[in-house]
N, C-alpha and C positions, 0 to 999 in steps of 0.2 A: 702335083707330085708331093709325095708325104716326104717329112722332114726326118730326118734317117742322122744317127751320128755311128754306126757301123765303123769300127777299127778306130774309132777317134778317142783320145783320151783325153778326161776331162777332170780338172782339181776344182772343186768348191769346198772355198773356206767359212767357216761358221756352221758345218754343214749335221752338226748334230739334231739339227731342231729348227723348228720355224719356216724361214723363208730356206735355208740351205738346207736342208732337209728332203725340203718342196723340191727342191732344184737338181739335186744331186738323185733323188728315187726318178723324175722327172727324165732325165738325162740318161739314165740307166736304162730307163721302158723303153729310150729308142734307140738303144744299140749301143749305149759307149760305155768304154770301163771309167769308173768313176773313183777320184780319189775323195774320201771324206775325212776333211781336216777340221780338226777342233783343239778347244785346249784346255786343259784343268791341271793348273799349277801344283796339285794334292796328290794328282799320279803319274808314275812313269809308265809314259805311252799313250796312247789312243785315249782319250773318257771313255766310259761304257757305253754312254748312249751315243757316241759314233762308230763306237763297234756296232750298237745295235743295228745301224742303219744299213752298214756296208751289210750286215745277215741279212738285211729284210731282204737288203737290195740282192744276193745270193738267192736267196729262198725263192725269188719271180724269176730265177733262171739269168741273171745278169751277173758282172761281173766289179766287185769294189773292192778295196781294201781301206782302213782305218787308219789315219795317222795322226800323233799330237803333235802339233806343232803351235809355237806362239807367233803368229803374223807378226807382231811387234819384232822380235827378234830375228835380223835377216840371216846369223847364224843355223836357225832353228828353221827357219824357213828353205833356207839351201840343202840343209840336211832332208829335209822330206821331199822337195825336187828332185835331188841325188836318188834318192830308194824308188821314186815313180820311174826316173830313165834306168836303173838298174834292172826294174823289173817290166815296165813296157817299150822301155825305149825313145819315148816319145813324147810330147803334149803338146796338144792339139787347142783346148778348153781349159780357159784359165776362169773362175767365177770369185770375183770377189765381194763377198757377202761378209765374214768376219766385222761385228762389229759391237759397243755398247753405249751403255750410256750414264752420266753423271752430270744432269739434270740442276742447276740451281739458278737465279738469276747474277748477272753480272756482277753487280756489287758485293754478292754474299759468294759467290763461287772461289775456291782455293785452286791458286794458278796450277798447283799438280794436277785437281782433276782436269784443268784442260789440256792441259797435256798429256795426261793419260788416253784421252780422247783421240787427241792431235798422231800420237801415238799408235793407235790402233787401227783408225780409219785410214789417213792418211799416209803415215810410214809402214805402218801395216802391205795397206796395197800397192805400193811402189816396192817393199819388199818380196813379195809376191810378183808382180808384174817383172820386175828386174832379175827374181831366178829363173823364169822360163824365157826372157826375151831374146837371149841370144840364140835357143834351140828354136823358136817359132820361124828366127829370121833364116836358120840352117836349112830347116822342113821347108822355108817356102810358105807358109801355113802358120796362122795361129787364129784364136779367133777370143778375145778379152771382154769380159762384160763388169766394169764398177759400178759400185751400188751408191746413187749419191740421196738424197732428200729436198722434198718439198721444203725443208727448214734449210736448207743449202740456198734452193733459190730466193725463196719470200719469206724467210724468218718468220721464229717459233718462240712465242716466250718463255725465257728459260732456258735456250738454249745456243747460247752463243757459240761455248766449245764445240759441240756437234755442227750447227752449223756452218761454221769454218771449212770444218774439217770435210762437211759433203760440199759446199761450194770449192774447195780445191779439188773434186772427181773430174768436177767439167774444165778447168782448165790442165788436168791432168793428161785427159782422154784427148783436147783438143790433139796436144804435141804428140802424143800415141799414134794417133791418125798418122796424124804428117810423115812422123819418121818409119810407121809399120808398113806405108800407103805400096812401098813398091817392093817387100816381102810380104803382100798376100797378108799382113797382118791386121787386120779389123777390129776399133776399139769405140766400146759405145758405153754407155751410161744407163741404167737402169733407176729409176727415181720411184719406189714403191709405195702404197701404203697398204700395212697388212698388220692385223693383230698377232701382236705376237709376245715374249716375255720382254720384251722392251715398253713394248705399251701397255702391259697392262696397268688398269687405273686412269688412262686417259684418256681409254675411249667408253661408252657403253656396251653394252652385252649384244645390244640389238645392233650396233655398228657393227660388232666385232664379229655375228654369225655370215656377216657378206665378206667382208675384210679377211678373206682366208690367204694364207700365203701357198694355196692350189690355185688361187687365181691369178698371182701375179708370174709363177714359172713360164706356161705359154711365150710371154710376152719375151723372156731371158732365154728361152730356148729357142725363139726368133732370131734373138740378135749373137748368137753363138753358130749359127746352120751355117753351113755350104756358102749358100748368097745372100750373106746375111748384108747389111748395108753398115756402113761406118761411120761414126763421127754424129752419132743419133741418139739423143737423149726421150727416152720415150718412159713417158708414165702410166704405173698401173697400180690398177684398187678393184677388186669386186665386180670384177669380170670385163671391167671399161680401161678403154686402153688412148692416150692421147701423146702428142710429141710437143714437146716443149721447144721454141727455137729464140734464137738471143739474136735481134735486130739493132740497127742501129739507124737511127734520122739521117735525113740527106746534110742536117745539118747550116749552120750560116758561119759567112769568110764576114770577117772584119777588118777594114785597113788601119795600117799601122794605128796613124791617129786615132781611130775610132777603138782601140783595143785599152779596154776600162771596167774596170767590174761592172761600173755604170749602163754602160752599155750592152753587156751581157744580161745582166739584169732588164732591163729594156727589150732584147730579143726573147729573150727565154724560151716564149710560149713560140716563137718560130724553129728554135731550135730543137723544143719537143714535140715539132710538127711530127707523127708518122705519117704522112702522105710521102710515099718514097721511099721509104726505108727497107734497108737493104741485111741480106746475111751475107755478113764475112765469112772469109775462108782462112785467112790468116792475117798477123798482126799486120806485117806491110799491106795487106789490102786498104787496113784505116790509115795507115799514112797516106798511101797512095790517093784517096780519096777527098782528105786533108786538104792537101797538096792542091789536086784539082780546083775545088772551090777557090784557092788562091790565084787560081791561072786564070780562071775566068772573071774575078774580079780584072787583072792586070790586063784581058784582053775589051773592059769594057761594061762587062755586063753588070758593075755595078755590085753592092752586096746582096747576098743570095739571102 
């Protein structure tokens, strides 16, 4: 069955260009009205090139409108929320793509640009996420997609502040899940790589002509559909698409006596055994898990 967003409203932020660009004309071809939010400090209203977009996205017979708004500012962000229920009522698709970059290594980096960073990504789309959450949880209905990075998980040199800033999506989205899980609201993580005015310079030309950010929308229009799945961190680059999942070892119980750096040190290589290892669903599951190991030591079975 084709993936259809028919009556559903959908905000992607960053959406002048690039990957939000991709995602927002993307979104529009299969049916939904599309809000395109961008921002440039220099004019009042829209940039032009997310007017352009909402026209393109007109001119194929679809339906958009342009808003400027600064993610950073939850002010400015509730006001453009405000004018989408004003004018459709509703929102359905939240994309959060909004994002930059200020690139130095750690020692030479100036703590504003990590915060500016910190700033964008991060209070960015908790801003964002937090003006529609309470209409998605009304609707019954919402369906969230944050944009986190490979430099999130496995670090990037150079990029400390960024990568903070996308390692806190995935704990972000974890608690999304939990609390969206029984209003129908679905919250997943998208981890891309695509060329774009972020990257250029740091990739070649030849990387760059696969690395389209029309390969990575698919993937974000997956996790926005109908039955879309939750709590799913899935990657994509140049037409390849993979899921990234966060395990944990079964782990070793040490008795009291035996609890000594020494000894830790001593097990280590058992402890980063992954034969066993498992995916949490929530924090108490590791305690609870903890816990276990310690029961079974007290019932006998010695350390694990």
């Amino acid at each position: 069955m084709q993936i259809r967003f028919d009556d559903r409203v959908a905000i992607v932020t960053g959406a002048a260009r690039g990957l939000g660009r991709s995602h927002a004309l993307g979104l529009a071809a299969r049916g939904a009205k599309v809000v395109v939010v961008d921002f440039d400090p220099s004019v009042d209203g829209p940039p032009a090139a997310a007017s352009e977009v909402a026209a393109d996205i007109g001119a194929r017979g679809g339906e958009a409108i342009a808003v400027g708004a600064n993610v950073g500012d939850d002010a400015s962000v509730q006001n453009m929320v405000t004018q989408v229920l004003g004018r459709w009522g509703r929102v359905d698709i939240l994309v959060n793509n909004a994002g930059i970059l200020r690139d130095k290594t750690f020692s030479k980096m100036d703590l504003a640009d990590f915060r500016l960073v910190l700033d964008v990504h991060v209070m960015g789309t908790v801003n964002c996420a937090k003006a529609v959450w309470d209409t998605m949880r009304e609707q019954k209905y919402g369906r969230i997609v944050l944009t986190s990075s490979a430099s999130g998980l496995y670090g990037n040199f150079g990029q400390s502040n960024y990568g903070a800033a996308k390692a806190a999506m995935v704990g972000l989205m974890n608690v999304l899940h939990l609390e969206g899980e029984k209003h129908n609201i679905r919250t997943n993580v998208v981890l891309p790589t695509a060329a774009t005015r972020m990257t250029e310079g740091l990739i070649s030309k030849a990387v760059a002509q696969v690395l389209t950010p029309e390969s990575i929308t698919p993937g974000v229009l997956f996790l926005v559909s109908e039955d879309a799945p939750s709590r799913v961190m899935l990657c994509a680059g140049a037409g390849s698409f993979a899921r990234t999942l966060i395990t944990e070892t079964v782990g070793v119980h040490l008795r009291e006596e035996e609890r000594t750096p020494e000894n830790i040190a001593a097990a280590f290589d058992r402890i980063s055994d992954p034969a066993g290892e498992v995916t949490l669903t929530s924090a108490f599951q590791q305690t609870e898990k903890l816990v276990a190991l310690g029961r079974l030591q007290s019932q006998g079975a010695g350390s694990t």
